[in-house]
Every structure is written in C-alpha cells, then in structure tokens.
C-alpha positions as CSV (number, residue, x, y, z in Angstrom):
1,X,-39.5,59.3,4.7
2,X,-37.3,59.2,7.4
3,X,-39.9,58.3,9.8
4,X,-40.9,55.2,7.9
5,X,-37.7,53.8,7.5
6,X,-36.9,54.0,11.2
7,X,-40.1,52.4,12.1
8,X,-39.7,49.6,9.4
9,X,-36.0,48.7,10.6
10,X,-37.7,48.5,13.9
11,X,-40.6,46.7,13.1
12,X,-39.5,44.6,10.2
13,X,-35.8,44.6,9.7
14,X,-35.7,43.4,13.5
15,X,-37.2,40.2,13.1
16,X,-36.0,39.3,8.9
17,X,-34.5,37.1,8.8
18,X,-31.6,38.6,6.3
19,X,-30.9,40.5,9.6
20,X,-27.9,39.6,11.7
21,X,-28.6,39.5,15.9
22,X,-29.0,43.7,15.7
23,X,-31.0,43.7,13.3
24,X,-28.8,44.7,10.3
25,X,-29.6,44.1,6.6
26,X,-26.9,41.2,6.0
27,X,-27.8,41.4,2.3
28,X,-25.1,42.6,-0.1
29,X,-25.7,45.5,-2.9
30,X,-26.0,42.8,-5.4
31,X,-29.2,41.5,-3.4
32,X,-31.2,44.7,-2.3
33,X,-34.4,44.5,0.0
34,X,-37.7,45.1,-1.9
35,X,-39.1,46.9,0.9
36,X,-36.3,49.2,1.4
37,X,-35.7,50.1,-2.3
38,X,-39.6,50.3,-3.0
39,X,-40.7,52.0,0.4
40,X,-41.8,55.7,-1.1
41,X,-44.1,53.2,-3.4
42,X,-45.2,51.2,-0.9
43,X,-46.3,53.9,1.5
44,X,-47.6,55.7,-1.9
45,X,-49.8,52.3,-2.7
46,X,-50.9,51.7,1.3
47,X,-52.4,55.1,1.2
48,X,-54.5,55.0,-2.1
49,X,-56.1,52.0,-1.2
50,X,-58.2,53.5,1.5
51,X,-58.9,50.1,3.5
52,X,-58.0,48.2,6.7
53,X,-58.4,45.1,4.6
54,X,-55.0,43.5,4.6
55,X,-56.1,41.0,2.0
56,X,-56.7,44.3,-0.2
57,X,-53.9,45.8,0.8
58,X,-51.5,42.8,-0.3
59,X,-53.4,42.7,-3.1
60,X,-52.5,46.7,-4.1
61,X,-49.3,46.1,-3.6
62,X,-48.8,43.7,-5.5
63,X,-50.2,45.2,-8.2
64,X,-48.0,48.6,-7.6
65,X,-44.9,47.3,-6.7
66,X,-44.1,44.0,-7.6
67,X,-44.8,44.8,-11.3
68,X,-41.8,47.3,-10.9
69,X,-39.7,44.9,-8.9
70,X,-36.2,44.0,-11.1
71,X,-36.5,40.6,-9.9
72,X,-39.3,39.7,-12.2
73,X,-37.2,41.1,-15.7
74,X,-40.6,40.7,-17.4
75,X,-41.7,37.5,-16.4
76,X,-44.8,37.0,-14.4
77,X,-43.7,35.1,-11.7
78,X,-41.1,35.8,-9.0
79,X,-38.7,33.6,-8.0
80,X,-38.2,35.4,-5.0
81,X,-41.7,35.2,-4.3
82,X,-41.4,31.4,-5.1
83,X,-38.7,31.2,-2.4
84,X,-40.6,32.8,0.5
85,X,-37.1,35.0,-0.3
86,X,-39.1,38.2,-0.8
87,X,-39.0,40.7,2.0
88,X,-42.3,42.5,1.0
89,X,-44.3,38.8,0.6
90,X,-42.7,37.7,3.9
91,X,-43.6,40.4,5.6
92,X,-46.6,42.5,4.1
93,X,-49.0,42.7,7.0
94,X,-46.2,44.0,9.4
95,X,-45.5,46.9,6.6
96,X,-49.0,47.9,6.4
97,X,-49.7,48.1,9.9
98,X,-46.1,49.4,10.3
99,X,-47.0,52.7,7.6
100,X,-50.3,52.9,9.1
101,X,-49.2,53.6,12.5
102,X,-46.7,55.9,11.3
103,X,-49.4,57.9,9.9
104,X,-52.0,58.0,13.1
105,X,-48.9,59.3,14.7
106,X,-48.3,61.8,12.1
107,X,-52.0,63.1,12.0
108,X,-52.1,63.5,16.0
C-alpha cells in the first residue's frame, strides 16, 4: 500500500489544490481527502474493472467508493461532488493511471 500512496502524493497530492507549495495535504482531520481515506478501495475497484476505459473506470468507482463516502450521509448527491471540492472527481484519471503504473511496475 505503501507504494501507492507514495506515487499518489507524487502524482496527485502535488498538483491539488488543498496542497500547500510542497505538496502537503492542507486539509484538517475534520475535512479528510477521499482519495487518501478510500485508496485500498480504490486500487481494489481499478483492478476489478479489467479496462483502460477511463470513462468505465470513473464509472466503477463511483459506484464502489462514492456510495461509501461519509460525505453523502445517505443522500444521493454529493455536495462535494457539486463543488468540484472532491479530490477523487477532481482528479480520477490521474488516480487510475497513477495505480496503473504502479502495478506495470510491480509485475516487471
């Protein structure tokens, strides 16, 4: 898991803009960062889906994670979503590509 977080803070947490000018989470433990408390779920979801399609992959995750997100409390929208405020919307694409390159590097 380790490998994944390192490459997200460098891929993703670099250029968030919750990040200050190292790259550091500026959020505080009352606002948490979706991709950070869901990543074991989100690397579990890229996986199963089986596809290079990033339109399917945004759509599995989605389905996996944001269900389980606390944000929602059992509605079906998102206000972080809503508010371009969600770190896993904002930056989906980056996260696949960023757990898919992890893995090449693992299977070589």
């Amino acid at each position: 898991m380790e490998k994944y977080l390192e490459a997200i803070r460098k891929n993703v947490c670099s250029l968030c803009i919750d990040s200050d000018e190292n790259g550091n989470c500026t959020l505080n433990e009352k606002e948490r960062c979706a991709v950070e408390l869901f990543l074991p779920k989100i690397i579990e979801t890229i996986r199963k889906a089986e596809t290079d399609d990033l339109t399917l992959q945004y759509r599995a995750l989605k389905d996996h994670v944001c269900r389980e997100c606390r944000v929602k409390e059992g509605s079906d929208k998102c206000y972080l979503k809503e508010d371009a405020n969600c770190s896993l919307d904002r930056y989906y694409h980056i996260i696949v590509e960023t757990v898919l390159q992890v893995d090449a590097a693992e299977k070589r």
